[in-house]
N, C-alpha and C positions, 0 to 999 in steps of 0.2 A: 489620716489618723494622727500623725506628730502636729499637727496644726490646733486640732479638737485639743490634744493635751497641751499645746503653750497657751492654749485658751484659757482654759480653767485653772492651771496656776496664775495665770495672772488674778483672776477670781476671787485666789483662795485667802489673803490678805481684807479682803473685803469682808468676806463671810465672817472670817476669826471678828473681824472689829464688832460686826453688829452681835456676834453671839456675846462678846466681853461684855457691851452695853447690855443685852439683858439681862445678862448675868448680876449688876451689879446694881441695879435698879431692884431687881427680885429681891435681893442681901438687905437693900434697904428695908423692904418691904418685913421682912421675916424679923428682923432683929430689932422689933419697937421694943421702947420702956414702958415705962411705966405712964407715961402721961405720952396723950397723943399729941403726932406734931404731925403737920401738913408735909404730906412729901409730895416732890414733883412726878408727874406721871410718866411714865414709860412710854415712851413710843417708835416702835420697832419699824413700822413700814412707812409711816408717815413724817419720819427724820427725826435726828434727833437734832441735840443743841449744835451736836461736835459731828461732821460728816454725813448729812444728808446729800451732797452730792455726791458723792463713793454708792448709795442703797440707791439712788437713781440710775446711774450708771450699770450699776448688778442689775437691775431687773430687763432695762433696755436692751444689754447683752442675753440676757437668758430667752428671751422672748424670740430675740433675733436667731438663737439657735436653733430654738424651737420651727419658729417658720421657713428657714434654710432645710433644717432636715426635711421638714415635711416635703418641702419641694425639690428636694433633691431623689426622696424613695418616688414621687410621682414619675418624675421624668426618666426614672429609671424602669419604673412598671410598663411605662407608657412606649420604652423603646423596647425591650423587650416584645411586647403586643406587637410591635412592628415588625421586628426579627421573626419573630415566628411565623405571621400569614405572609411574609417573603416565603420561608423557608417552604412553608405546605403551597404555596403559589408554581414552587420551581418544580417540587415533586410530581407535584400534579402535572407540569405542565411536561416531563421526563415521560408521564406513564406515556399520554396521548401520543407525542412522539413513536416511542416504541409501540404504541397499536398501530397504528398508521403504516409504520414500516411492515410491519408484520400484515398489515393487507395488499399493502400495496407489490410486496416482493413473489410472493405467488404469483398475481395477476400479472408482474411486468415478465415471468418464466414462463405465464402458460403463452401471452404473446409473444415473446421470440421461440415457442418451439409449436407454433399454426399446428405441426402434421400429426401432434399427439392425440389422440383421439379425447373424447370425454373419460368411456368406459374405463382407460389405462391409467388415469389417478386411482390413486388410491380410495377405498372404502371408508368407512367408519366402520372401527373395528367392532364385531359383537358379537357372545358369546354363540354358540352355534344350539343351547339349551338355556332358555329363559333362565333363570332366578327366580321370579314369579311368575306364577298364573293366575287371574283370579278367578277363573270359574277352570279347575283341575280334571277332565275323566280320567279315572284309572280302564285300559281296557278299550280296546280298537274294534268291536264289532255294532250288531245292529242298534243296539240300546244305547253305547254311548254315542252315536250318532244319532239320532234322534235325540238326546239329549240336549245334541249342541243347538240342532237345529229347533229345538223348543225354546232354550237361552237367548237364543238369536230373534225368536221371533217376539220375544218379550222385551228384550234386550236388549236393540238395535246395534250400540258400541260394544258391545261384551267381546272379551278377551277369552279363548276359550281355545286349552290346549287338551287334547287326545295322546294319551301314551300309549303304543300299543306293542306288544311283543312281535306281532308279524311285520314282514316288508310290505304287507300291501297297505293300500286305502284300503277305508271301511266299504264293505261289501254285504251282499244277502248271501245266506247259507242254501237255504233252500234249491236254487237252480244246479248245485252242486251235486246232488242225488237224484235230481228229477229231468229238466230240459234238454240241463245241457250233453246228458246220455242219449237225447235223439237228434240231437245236431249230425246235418250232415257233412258240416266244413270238417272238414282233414288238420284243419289250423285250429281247433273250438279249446286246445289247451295253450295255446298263446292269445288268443283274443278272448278268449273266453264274453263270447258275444251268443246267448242265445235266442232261436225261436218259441215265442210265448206259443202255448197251443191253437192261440189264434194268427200264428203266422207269423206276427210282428216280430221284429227283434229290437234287443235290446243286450245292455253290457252287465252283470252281475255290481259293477262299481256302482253305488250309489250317486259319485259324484265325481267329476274326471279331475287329475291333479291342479286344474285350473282355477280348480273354486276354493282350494283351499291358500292358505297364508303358508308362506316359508316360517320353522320354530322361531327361526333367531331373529324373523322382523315383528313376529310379534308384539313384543310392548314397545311399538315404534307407529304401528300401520296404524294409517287413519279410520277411525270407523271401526277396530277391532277387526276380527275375523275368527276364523277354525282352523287351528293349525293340527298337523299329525308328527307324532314324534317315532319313528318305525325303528324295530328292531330294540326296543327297551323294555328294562319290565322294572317292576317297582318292587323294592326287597324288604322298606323298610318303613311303618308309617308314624310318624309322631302328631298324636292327635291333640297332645295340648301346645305342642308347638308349629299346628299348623303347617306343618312339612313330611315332604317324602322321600327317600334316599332311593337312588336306581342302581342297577348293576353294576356300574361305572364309578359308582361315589359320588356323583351331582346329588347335590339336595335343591328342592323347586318348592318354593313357598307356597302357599294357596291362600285365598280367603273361604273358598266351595270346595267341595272333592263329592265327586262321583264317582261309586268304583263299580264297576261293570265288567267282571273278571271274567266272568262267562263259566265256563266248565273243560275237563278235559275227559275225554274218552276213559271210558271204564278198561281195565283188561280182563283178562279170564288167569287165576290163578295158576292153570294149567300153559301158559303159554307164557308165561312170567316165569317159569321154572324149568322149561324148556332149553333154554341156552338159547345162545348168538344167531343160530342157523336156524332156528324157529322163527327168532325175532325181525332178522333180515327178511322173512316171508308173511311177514304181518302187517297188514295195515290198518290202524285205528282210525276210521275216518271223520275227519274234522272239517280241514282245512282246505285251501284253494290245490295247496302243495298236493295233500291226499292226493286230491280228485287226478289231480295231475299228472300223479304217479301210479296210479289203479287203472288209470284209461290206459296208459300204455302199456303195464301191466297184462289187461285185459288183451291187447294185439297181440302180445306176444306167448302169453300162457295157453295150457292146454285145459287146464282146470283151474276153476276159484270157488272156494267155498265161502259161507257167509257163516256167521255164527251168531244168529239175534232174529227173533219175531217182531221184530217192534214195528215203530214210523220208518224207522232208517233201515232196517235188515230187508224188510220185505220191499221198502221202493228201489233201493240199490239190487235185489234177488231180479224183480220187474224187466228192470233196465238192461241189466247183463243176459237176463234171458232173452230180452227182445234182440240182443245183439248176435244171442249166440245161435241166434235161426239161420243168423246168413255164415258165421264160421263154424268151425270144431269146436269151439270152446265149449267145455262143459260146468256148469253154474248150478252148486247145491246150497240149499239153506237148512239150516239143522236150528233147533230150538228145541226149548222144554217145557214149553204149552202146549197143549194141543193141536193147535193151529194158530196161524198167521195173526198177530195181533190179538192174543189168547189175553192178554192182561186187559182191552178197552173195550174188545167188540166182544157179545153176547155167543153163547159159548156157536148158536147155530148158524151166524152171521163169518164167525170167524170160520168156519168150517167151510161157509162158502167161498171163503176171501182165498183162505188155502188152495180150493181148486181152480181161482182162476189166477193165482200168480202160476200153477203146474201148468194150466194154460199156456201160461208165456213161458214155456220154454227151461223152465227150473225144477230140478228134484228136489222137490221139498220132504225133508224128512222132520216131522216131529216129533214129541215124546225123547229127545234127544240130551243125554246130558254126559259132559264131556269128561272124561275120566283123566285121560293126559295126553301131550302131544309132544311128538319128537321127529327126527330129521335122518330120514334111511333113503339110501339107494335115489337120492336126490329130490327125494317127494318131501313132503311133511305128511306123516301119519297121526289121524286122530281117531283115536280108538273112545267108543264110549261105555258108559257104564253096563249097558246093555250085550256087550261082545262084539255087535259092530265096529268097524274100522272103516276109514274114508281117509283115502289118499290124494293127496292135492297139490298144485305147484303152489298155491298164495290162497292165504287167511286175509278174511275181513270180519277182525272186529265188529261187532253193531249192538254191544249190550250196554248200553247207558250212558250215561254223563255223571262225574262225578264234579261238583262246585267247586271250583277255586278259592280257599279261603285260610291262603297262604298267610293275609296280613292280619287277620281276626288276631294272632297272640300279640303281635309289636301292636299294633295299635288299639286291642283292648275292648275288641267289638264278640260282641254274643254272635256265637251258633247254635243253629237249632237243633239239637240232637234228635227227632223224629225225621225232620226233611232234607235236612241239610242245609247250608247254604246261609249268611249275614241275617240274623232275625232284627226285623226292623218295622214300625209303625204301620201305621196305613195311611200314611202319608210318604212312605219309602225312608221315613229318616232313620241311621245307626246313634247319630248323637245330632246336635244341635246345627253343624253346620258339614253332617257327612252324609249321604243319600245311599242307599242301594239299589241298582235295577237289571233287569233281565234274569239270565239262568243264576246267578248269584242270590239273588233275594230270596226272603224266605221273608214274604208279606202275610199282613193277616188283612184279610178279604174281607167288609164288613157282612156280605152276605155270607158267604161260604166258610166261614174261620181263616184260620192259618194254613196257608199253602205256600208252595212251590213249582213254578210252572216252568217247561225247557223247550218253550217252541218260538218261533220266528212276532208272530203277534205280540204275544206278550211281551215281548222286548221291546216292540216298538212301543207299544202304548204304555207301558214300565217306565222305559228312559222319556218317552216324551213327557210323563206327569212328572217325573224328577226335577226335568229340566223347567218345569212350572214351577214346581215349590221351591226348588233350588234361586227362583229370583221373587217368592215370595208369595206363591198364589196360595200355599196353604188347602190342599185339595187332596181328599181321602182317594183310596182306591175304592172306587166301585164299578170302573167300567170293567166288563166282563173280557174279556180277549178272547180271542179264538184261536183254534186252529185247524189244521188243514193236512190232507194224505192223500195223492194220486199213485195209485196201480195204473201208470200209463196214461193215456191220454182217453180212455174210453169208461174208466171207472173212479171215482173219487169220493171225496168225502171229506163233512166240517162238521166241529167239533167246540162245544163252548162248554165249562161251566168243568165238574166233577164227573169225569169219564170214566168208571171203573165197573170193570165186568163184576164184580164180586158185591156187586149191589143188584136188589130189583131191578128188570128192564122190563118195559111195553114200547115194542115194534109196533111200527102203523107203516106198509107198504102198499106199494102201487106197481102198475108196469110203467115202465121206463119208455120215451121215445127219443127219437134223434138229439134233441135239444138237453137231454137231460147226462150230458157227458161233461168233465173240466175245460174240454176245446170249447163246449158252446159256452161254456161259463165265463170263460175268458176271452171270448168274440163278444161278449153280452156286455159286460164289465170294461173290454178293453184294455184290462191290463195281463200282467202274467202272473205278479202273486197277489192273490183272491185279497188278504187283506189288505192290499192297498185302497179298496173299495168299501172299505168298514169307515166307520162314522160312530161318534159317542153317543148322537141320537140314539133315541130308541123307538118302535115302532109306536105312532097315535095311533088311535083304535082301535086296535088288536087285540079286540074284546070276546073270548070263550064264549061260543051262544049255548043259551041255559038250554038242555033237552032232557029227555029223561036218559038216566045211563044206560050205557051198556056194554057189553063183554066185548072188552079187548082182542081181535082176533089172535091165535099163539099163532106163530110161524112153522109152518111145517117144514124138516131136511129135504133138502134136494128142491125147497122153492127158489122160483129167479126172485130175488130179490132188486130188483130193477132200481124203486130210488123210493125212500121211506123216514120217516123221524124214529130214533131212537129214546126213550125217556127213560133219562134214571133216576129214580128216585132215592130218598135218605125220608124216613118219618114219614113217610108218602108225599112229601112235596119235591117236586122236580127240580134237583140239583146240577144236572148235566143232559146235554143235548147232541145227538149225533144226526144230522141229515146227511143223509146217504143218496148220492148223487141229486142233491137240492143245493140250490146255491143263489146266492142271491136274497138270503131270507134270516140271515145270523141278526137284524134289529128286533126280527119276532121274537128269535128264543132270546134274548137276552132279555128281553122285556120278561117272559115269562121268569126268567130263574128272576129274577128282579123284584117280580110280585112274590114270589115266595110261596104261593098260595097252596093248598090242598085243592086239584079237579078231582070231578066225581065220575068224570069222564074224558082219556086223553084219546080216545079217538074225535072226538069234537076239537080239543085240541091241535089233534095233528091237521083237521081241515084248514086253518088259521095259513098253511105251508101251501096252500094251493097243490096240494101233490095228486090230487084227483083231473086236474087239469089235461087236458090230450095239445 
């Protein structure tokens, strides 16, 4: 810097001279007379008379500054450029260093300590409840099983988490009130393994803990899987954020949600108002736990009462009777229909059905309605409106299902106030990327309208369509579902479509032979619950032959009713179909409720059934 400045004063004598010379040349210039004279011309850069070598010297110096700087910011840009890819050279070459070490110091520990096992390293740590799922069920029974397993088959990789409130795997309900009350292993409430009426056995589990994925390796596993999350329930659903908050306070993101909440057990007013000592003697049966706890119940009591006509009242009434041939046990069923299944079967059908569950071994009292129940002298006493009383060690509940439909407020989903239960399309959806299926749904049927249906079938075939639109298939409901009621192993019965005694019936019966029982149905079939032999088909050519009509025979009291089609109509077209001990033949009647059609004759109809058959 002091160098640049003894530069330029030297300079500055230079400069003063040549500005003095133009300065004085210009003066000339400006202050003519009057008559012109010839002046001599200026010349600033091209020298003048006096010191052209001084203006040589100025420019040669300036020039020469000029291309020193220049060359002086070059070589300084150009060293810097240099400094710097050393600098990022050394950085880089620090990181590599410290990787290296860092693989190699593991490796040189795990060989000097040989006797460590693999397993005894450490894990990767991970959360024991995903974060996300992307295909979400709410609800651990039959529909969201089948759900998954519908995602899965569309969906080969699919991630696919099950919440479910119980400790078990997903399971069937059904062998719970039926089979597995005629097992004769000693052990049938820990294995819960039973015999199909065709002898075979098998395990209530769907699928053994082996098929399914541990939660916390799910967004890890190759290929996806079905994982179960047990003992959790879901409190809280936020539908435009995609999320659901559990007991616990975990929130689980989704892309899909399926909620398959199921239902829980209806009470009786009267036994809700009872106190602690009533309720400790009540069992609402549901669940594995129920059965679990009713069976030995049943070993140990002296009396059980039922309190329900229904599916469930009278096949659980069945079973405790068949049991209590061989003990003391005494087993009463009370209701307030007339008979046994007074709400589906025909009032003369149901009448029947009432004396052959008395058959097996139960005091069935109908007309029965329960006034209040309380806890004396170690019994439970249920007095009913009629003055009767019946004293008993244990209550079972069997009046209904009520929908689970806890998360309809947080997350902003319709119920149906007629049925109950998530009202949703007929493609099962609540909203754009939420689904409903099984006892929860409140579907509208394209044939039949808006229903609600709370049996084993429908669930299956419910969660399996879910799990179809749920990856995009876009598919109404119209297959029809069925279902299904064994009194034992000697009388049964299936059921599709709008079952309701409070509608027109025409019965078309026959005599019954050996083959026409659920054992043979399920020797026939092969399996133990009847719809696992259901198919979307429907029957081809199962064409009504044109004859001329004729009068429906009426069933007379006190007929055996041996095995027959029930028809029920709405408008006179057949909306619900009951074979009574016929099996094997639900693609007919569905076809039929399918056509929709007005017959002018259903005993030509019910030939379609083979039920003339020996």
């Amino acid at each position: 810097m002091l160098k640049c400045r003894a530069f330029w004063q030297k300079l500055a004598p230079l400069t003063r001279s040549s500005s003095t010379l133009c300065g004085k040349s210009t003066t000339r210039v400006l202050k003519c007379e009057s008559s012109v004279r010839t002046m001599q011309k200026a010349r600033m850069s091209s020298g003048l008379p006096r010191g052209s070598g001084d203006n040589i010297l100025y420019f040669v110096f300036v020039g020469g500054a000029f291309l020193g700087g220049g060359a002086y910011a070059y070589n300084l840009l150009k060293g810097d450029k240099q400094r710097y890819q050393d600098r990022i050279s050394e950085i880089t070459s620090r990181k590599n260093k410290e990787r290296v070490l860092a693989e190699v110091e593991p490796a040189e520990k795990h060989a000097a300590e040989p006797s460590k096992a693999p397993e005894d390293s450490p894990a990767v740590s991970r959360p024991e409840i995903p974060p996300h799922a992307p295909y979400l069920l709410i609800g651990g029974g039959t529909a969201s099983f089948a759900a998954a397993r519908s995602i899965r088959a569309r969906d080969p990789g699919a991630r696919v988490l099950i919440i479910s409130e119980e400790s078990s795997l997903p399971y069937m309900r059904p062998p719970l009130s039926k089979e597995l009350w005629f097992s004769d292993d000693p052990n049938v409430t820990d294995t819960l393994q039973f015999k199909q009426w065709n002898g075979k056995e098998r395990s209530i589990y769907f699928q053994p803990q082996s098929f399914y994925v541990k939660p916390q390796d799910l967004p890890e596993v190759e290929n996806g899987g079905v994982a179960v999350l047990n003992g959790k329930k879901v409190l809280y659903m936020d539908v435009r954020g995609n999320k659901v908050t559990l007991d616990d306070g975990t929130e689980i993101s989704y892309d899909k949600c399926l909620i398959a909440t199921g239902g829980s057990p209806r009470n009786l007013h009267a036994i809700e108002r009872a106190g602690e000592d009533v309720k400790k003697r009540t069992t609402l049966f549901r669940k594995i736990d129920d059965f679990k706890s009713l069976e030995k119940i049943s070993r140990e009591a002296k009396s059980i009462t039922i309190i329900g006509g229904g599916f469930l009242g009278s096949e659980l009434a069945c079973a405790l009777g068949r049991r209590a041939k061989d003990s003391s046990l005494e087993v009463n069923q009370m209701f307030p229909e007339r008979g046994n299944m007074g709400k589906v079967l025909p009032e003369y059908l149901s009448n029947w059905t009432t004396e052959k569950v008395r058959r097996e071994g139960v005091n069935v009292m109908p007309e029965a309605l329960v006034k209040s129940v309380s806890y004396q002298d170690d019994k439970v006493e249920i007095k009913l409106k009629d003055g009767r009383v019946v004293r008993t060690d244990h209550i079972v509940a069997a009046v209904g299902l009520e929908p689970s439909v806890e998360l309809a407020k947080s997350a902003g989903l319709e119920v149906d106030s007629d049925f109950g239960g998530f009202r949703v399309n007929a493609e099962l959806q609540a909203r754009s990327n939420i689904w409903v299926a099984g006892d929860a749904a409140c579907f509208y049927d394209i044939k039949l309208g808006r229903r609600r249906v709370e049996h084993h079938d429908h669930a299956v075939v419910s969660g399996r369509l879910a799990g179809e639109n749920m990856t995009g298939a876009n598919k109404p409901y119209w297959h029809q579902s069925m279902f299904w009621s064994d009194l034992g192993p000697d009388v049964g019965y299936e059921a599709i479509g709008i079952v309701d005694s409070s509608l027109p019936t025409v019965g078309v019966f026959a005599k019954a032979t050996a083959k026409d029982t659920p054992k043979a149905a399920t020797e026939e079939s092969g399996t133990g619950i009847r719809s696992e032999s259901e198919t979307e088909a429907v029957a081809s050519g199962a064409t009504v032959p044109a004859k001329v009509p004729s009068i429906p025979k009426v069933p007379e009291q006190g007929e055996d009713y041996g095995k027959g089609v029930i028809f029920y109509l709405r408008d006179k077209v057949v909306v619900g179909i009951i074979l009574w001990n016929v099996f094997n033949r639900m693609p007919i009647a569905r076809k039929i409720i399918k056509d929709g059609e007005e017959h002018a004759d259903l005993n030509e109809v019910a030939k379609l059934f083979n039920i003339h058959e020996d």
